[in-house]
N, CA, C, O and CB atoms as a CASP TS submission, in Angstrom:
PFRMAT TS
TARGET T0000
AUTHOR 0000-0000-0000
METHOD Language model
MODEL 1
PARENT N/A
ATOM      1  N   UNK     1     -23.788  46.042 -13.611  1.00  0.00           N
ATOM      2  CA  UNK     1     -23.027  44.856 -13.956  1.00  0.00           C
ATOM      3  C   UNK     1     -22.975  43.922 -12.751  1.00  0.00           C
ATOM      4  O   UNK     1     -22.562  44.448 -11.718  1.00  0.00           O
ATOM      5  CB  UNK     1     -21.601  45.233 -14.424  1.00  0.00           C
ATOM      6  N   UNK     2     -23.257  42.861 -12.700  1.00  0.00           N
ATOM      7  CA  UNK     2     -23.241  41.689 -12.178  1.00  0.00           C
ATOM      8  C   UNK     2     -22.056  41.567 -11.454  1.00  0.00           C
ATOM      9  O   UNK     2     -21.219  42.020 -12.234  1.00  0.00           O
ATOM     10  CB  UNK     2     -23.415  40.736 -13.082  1.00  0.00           C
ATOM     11  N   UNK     3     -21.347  41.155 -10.210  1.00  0.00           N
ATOM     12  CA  UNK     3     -20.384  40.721  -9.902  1.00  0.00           C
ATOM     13  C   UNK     3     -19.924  39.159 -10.035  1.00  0.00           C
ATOM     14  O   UNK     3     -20.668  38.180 -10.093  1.00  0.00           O
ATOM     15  CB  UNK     3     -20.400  41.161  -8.894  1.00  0.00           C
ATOM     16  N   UNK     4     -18.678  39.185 -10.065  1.00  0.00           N
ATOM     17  CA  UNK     4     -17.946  37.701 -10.831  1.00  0.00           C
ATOM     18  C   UNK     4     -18.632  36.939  -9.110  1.00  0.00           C
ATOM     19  O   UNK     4     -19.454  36.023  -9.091  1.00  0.00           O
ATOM     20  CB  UNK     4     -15.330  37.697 -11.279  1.00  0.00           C
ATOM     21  N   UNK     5     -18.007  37.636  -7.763  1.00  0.00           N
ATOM     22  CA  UNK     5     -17.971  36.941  -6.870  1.00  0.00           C
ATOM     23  C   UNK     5     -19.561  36.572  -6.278  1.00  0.00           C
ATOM     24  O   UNK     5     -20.558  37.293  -6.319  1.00  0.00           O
ATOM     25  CB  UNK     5     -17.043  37.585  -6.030  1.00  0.00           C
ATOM     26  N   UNK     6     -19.447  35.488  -5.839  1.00  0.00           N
ATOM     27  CA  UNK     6     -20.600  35.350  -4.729  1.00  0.00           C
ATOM     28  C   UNK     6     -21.360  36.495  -3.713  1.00  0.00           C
ATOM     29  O   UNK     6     -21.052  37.685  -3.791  1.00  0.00           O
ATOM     30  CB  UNK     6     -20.020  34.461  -3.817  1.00  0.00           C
ATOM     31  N   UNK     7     -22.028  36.174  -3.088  1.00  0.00           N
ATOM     32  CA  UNK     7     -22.333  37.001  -2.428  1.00  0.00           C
ATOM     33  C   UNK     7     -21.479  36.560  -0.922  1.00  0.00           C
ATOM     34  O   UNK     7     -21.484  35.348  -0.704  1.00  0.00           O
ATOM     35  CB  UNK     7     -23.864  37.114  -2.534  1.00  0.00           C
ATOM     36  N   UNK     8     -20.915  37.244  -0.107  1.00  0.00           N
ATOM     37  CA  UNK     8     -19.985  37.000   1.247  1.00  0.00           C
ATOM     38  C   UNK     8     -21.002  37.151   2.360  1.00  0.00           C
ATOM     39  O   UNK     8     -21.742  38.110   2.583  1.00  0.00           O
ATOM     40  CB  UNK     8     -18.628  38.185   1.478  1.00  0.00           C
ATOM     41  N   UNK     9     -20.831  35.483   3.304  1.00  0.00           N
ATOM     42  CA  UNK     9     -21.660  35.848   4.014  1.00  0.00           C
ATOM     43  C   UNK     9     -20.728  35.559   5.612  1.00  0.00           C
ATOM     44  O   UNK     9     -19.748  34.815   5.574  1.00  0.00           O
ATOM     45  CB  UNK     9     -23.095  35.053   3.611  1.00  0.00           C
ATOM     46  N   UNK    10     -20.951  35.905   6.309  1.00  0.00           N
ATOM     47  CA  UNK    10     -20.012  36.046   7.878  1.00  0.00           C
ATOM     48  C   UNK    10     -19.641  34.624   8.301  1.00  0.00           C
ATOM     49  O   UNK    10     -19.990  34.380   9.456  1.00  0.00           O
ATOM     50  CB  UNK    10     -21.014  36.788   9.349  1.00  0.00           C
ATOM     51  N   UNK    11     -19.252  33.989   7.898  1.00  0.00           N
ATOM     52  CA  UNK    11     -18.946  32.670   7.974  1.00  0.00           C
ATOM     53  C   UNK    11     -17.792  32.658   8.942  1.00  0.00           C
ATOM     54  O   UNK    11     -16.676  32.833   8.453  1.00  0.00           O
ATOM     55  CB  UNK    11     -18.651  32.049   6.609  1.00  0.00           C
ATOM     56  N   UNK    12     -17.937  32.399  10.802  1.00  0.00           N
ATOM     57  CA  UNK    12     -16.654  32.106  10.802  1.00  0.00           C
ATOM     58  C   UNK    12     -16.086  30.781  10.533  1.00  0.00           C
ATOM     59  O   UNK    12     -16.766  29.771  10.355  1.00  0.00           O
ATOM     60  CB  UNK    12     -16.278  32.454  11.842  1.00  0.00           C
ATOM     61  N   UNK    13     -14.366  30.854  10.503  1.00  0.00           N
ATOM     62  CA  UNK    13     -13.882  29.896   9.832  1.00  0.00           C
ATOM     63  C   UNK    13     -12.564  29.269  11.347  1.00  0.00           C
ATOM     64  O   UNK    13     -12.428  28.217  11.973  1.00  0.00           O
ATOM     65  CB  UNK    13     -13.228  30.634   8.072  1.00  0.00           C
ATOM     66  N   UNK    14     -11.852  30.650  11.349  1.00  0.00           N
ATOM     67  CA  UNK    14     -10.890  30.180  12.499  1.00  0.00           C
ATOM     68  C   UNK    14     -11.307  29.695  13.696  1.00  0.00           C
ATOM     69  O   UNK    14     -10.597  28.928  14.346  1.00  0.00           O
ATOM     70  CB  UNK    14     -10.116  31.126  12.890  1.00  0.00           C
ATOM     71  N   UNK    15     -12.314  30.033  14.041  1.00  0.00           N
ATOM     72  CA  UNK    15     -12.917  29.285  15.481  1.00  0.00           C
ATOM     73  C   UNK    15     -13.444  27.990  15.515  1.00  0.00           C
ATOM     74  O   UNK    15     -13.148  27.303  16.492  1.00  0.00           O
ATOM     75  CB  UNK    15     -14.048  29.991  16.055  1.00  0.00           C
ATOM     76  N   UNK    16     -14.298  27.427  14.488  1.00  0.00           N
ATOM     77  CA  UNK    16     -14.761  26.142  14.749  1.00  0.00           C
ATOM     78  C   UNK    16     -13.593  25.636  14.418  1.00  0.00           C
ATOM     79  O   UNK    16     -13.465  24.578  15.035  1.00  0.00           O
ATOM     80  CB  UNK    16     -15.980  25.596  14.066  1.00  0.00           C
ATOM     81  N   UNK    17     -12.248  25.951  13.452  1.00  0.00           N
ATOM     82  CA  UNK    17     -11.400  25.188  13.244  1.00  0.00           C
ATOM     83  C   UNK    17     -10.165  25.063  13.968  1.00  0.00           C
ATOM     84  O   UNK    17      -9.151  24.485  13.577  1.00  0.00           O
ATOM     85  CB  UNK    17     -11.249  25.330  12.248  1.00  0.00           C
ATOM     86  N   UNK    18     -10.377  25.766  15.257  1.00  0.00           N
ATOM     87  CA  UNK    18      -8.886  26.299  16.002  1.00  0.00           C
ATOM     88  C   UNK    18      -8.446  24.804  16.347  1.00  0.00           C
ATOM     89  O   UNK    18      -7.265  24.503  16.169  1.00  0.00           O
ATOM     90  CB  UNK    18      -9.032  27.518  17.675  1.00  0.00           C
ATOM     91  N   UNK    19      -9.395  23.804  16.858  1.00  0.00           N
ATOM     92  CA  UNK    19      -8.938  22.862  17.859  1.00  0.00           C
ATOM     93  C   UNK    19      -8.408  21.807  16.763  1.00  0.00           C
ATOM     94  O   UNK    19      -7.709  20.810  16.947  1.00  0.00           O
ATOM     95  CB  UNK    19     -10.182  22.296  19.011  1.00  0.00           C
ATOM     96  N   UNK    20      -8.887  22.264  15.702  1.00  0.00           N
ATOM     97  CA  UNK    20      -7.473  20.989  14.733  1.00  0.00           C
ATOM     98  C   UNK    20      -6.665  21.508  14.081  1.00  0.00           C
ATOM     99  O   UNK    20      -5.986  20.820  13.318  1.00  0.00           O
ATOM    100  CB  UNK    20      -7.884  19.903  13.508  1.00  0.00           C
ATOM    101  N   UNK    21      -6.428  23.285  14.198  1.00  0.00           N
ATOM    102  CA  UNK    21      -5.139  23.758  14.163  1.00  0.00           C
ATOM    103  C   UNK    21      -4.263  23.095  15.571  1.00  0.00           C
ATOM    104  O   UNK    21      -3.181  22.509  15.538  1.00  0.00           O
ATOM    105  CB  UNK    21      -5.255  25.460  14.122  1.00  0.00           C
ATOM    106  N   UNK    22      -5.009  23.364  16.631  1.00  0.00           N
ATOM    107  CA  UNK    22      -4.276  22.657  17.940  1.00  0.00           C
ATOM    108  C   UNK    22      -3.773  21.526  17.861  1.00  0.00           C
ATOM    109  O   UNK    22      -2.755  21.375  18.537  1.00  0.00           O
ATOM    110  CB  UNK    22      -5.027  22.450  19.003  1.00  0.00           C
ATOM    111  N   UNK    23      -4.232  20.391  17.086  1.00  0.00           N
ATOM    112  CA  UNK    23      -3.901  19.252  16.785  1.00  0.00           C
ATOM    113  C   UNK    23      -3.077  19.008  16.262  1.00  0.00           C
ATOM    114  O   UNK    23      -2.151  18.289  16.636  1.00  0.00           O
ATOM    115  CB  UNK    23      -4.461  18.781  16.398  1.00  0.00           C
ATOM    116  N   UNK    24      -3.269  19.808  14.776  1.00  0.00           N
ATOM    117  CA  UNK    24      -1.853  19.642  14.208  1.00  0.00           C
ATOM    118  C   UNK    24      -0.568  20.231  14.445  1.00  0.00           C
ATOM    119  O   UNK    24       0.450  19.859  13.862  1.00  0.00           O
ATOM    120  CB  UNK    24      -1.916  19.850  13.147  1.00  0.00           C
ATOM    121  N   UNK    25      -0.608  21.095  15.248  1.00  0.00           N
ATOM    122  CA  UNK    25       1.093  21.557  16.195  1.00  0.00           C
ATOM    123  C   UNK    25       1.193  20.360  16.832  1.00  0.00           C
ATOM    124  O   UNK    25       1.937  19.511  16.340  1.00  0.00           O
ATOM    125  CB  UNK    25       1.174  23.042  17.602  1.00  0.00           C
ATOM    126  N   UNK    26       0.449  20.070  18.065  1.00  0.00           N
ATOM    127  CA  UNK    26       0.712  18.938  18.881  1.00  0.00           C
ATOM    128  C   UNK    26       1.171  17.750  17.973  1.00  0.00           C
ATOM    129  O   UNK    26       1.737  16.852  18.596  1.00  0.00           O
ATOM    130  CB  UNK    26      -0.552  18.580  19.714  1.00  0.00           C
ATOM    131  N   UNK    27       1.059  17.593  16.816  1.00  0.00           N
ATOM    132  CA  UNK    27       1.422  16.272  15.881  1.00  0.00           C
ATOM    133  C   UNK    27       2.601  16.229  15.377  1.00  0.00           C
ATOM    134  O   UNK    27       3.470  15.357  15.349  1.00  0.00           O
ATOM    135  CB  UNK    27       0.625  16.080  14.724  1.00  0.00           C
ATOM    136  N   UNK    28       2.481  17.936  14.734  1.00  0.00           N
ATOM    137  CA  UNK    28       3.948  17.993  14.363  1.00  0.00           C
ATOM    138  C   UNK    28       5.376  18.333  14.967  1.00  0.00           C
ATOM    139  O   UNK    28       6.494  18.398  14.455  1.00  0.00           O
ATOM    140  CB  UNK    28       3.916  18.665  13.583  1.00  0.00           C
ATOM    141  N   UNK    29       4.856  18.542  16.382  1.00  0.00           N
ATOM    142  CA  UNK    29       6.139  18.256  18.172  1.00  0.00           C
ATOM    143  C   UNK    29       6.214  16.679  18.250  1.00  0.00           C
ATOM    144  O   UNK    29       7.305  16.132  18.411  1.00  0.00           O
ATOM    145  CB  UNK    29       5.195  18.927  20.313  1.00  0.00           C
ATOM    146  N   UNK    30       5.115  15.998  18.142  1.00  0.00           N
ATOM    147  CA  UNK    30       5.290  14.940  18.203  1.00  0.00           C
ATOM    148  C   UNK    30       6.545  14.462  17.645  1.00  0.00           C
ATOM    149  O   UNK    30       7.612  14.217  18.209  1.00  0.00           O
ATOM    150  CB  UNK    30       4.351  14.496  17.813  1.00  0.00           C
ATOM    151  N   UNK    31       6.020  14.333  15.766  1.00  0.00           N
ATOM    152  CA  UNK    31       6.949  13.459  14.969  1.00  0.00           C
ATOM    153  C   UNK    31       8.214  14.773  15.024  1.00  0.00           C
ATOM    154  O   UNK    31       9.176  14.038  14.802  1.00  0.00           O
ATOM    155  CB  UNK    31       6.209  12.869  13.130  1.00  0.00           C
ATOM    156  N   UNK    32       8.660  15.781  15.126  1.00  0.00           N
ATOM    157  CA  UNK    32       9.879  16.281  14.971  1.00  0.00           C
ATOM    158  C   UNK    32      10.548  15.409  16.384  1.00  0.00           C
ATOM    159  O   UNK    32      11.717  15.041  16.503  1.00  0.00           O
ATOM    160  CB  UNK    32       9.876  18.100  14.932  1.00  0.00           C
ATOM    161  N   UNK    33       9.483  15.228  17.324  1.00  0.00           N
ATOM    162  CA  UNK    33      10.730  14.933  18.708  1.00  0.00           C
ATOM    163  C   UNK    33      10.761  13.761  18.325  1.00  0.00           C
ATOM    164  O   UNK    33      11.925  13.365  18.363  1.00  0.00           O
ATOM    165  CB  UNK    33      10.409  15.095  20.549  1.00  0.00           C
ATOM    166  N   UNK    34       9.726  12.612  17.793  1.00  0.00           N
ATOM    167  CA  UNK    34      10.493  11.231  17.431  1.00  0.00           C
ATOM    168  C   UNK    34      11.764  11.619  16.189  1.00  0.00           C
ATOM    169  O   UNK    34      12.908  11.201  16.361  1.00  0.00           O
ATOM    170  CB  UNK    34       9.161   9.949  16.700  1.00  0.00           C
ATOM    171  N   UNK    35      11.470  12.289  15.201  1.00  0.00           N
ATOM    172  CA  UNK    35      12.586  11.916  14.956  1.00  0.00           C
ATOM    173  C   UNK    35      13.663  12.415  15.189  1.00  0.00           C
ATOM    174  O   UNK    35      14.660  11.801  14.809  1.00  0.00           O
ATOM    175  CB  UNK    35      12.616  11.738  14.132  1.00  0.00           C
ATOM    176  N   UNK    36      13.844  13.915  16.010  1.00  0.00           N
ATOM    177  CA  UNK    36      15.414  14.063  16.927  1.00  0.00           C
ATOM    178  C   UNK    36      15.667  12.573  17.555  1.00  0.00           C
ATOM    179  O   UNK    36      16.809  12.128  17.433  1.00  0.00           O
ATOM    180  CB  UNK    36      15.318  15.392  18.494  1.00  0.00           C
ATOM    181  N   UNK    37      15.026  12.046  17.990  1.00  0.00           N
ATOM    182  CA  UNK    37      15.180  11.000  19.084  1.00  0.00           C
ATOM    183  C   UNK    37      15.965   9.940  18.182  1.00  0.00           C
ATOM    184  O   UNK    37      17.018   9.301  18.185  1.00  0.00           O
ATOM    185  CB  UNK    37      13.617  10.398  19.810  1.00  0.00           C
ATOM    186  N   UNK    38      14.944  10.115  17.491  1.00  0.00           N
ATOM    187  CA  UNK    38      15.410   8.486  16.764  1.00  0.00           C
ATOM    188  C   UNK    38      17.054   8.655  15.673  1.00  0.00           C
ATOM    189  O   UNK    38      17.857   7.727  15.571  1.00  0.00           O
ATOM    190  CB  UNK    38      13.678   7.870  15.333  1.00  0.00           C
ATOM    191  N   UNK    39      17.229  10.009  14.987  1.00  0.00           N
ATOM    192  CA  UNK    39      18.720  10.199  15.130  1.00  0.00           C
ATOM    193  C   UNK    39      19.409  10.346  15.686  1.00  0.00           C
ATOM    194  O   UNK    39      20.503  10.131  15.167  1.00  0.00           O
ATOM    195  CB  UNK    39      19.146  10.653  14.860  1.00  0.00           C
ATOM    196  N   UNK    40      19.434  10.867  17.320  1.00  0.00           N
ATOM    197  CA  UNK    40      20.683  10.672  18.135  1.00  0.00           C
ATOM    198  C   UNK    40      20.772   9.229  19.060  1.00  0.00           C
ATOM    199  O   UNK    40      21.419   9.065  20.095  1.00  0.00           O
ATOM    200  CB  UNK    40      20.766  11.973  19.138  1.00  0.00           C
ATOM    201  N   UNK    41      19.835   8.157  18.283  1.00  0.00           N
ATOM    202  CA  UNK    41      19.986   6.773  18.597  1.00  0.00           C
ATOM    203  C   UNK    41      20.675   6.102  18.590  1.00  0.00           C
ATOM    204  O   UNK    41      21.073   6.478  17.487  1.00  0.00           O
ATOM    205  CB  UNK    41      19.569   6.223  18.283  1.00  0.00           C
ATOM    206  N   UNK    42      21.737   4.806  18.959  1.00  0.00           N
ATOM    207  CA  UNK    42      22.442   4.272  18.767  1.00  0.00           C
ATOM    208  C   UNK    42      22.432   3.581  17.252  1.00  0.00           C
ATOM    209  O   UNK    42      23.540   3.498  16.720  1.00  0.00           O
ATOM    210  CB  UNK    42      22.453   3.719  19.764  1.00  0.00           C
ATOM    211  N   UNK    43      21.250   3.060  16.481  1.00  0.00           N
ATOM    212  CA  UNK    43      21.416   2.460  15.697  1.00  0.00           C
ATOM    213  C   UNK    43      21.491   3.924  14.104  1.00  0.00           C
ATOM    214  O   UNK    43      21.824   3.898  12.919  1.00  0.00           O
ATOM    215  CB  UNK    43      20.243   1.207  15.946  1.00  0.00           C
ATOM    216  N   UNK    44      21.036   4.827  14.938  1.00  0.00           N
ATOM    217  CA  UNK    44      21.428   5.734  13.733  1.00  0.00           C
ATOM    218  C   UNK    44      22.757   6.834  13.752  1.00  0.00           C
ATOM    219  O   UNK    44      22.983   7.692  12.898  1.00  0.00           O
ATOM    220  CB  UNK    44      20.150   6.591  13.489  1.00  0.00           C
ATOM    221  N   UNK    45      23.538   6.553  14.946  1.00  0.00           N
ATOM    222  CA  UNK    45      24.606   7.862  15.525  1.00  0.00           C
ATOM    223  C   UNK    45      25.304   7.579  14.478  1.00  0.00           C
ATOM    224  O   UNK    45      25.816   8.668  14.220  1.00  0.00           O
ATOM    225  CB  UNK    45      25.539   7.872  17.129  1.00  0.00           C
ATOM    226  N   UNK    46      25.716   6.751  13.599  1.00  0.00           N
ATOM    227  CA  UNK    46      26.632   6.734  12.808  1.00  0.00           C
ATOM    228  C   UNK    46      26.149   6.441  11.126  1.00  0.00           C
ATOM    229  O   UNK    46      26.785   5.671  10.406  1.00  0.00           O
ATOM    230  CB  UNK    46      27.532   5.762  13.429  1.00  0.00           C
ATOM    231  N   UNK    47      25.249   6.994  10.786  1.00  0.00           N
ATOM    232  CA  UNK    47      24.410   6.848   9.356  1.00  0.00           C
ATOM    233  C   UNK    47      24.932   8.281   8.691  1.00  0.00           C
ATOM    234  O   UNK    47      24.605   9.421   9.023  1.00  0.00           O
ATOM    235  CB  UNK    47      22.399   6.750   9.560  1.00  0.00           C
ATOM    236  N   UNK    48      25.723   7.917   7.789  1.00  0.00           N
ATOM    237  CA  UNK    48      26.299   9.316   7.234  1.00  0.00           C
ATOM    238  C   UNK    48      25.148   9.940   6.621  1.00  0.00           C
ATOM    239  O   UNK    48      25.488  10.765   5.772  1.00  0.00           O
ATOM    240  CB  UNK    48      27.547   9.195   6.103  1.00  0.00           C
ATOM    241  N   UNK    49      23.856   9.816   6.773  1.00  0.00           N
ATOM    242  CA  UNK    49      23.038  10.638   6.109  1.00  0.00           C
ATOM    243  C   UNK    49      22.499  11.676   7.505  1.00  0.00           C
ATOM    244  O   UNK    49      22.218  12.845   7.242  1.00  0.00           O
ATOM    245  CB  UNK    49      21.793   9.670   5.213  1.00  0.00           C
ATOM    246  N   UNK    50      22.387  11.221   8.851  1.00  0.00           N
ATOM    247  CA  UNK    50      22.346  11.653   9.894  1.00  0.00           C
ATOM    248  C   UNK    50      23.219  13.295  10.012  1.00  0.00           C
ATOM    249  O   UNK    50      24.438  13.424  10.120  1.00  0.00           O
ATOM    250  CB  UNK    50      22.820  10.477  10.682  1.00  0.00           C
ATOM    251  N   UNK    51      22.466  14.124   9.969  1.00  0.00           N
ATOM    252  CA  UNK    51      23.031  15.621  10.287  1.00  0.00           C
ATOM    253  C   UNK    51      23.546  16.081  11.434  1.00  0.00           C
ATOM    254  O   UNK    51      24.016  17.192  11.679  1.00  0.00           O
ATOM    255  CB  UNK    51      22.157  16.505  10.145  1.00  0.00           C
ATOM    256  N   UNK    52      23.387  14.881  12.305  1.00  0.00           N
ATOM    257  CA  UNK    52      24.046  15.257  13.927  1.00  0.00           C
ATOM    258  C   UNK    52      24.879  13.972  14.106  1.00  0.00           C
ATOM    259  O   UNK    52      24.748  13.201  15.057  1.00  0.00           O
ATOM    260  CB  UNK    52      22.715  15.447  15.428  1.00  0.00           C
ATOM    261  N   UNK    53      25.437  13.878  13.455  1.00  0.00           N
ATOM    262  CA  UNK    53      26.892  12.586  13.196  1.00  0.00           C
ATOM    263  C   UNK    53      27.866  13.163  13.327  1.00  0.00           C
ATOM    264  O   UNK    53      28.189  13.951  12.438  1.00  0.00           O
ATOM    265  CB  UNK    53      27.204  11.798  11.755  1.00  0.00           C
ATOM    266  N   UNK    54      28.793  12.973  14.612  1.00  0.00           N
ATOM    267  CA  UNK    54      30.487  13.399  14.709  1.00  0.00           C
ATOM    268  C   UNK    54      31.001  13.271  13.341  1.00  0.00           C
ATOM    269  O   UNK    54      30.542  12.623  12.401  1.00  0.00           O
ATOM    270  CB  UNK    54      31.504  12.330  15.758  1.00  0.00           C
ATOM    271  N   UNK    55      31.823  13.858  13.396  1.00  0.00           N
ATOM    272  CA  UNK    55      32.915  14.070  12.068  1.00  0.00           C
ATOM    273  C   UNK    55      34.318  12.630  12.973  1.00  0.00           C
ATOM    274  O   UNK    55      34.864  12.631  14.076  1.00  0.00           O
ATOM    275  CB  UNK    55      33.781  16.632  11.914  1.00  0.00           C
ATOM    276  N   UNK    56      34.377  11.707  11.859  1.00  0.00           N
ATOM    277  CA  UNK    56      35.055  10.533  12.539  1.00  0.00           C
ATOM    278  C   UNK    56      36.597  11.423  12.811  1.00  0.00           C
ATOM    279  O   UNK    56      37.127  12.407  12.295  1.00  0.00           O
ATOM    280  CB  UNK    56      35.146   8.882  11.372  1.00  0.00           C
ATOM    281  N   UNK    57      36.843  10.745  13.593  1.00  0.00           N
ATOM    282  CA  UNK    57      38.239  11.104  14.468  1.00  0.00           C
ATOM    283  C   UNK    57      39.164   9.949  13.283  1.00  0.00           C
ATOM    284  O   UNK    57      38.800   8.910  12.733  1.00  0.00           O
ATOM    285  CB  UNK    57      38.190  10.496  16.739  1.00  0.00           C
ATOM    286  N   UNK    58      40.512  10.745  13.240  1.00  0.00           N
ATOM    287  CA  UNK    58      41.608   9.886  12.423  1.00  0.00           C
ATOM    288  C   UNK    58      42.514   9.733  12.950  1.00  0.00           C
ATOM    289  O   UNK    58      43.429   9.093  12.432  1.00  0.00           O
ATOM    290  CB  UNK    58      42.077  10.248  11.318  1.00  0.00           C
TER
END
């Protein structure tokens, strides 16, 4: 009987592709540190959608 699959041939995959796995960490430190940055900003410290917003004083 015939097999459903292809035949498998040694293909590597993780090595030619490591350096734009590398890339995309470095991208996604990037935009997480812009946007910590850009919520503990002045124009966003007080945006009640902001998750690092003081609880207002009464």
């Amino acid at each position: 009987m015939a097999s459903l699959l292809p035949k498998k041939f040694p293909t590597p995959i993780a090595k030619p592709l490591g350096p734009f796995f590398a890339a995309g960490l470095v991208i996604l430190y990037g935009i997480n540190s812009a946007s910590n940055a850009m919520a503990n900003s002045a124009e966003y410290k007080n945006d009640p959608r902001n998750p690092n917003r003081q609880a207002a004083k009464h």
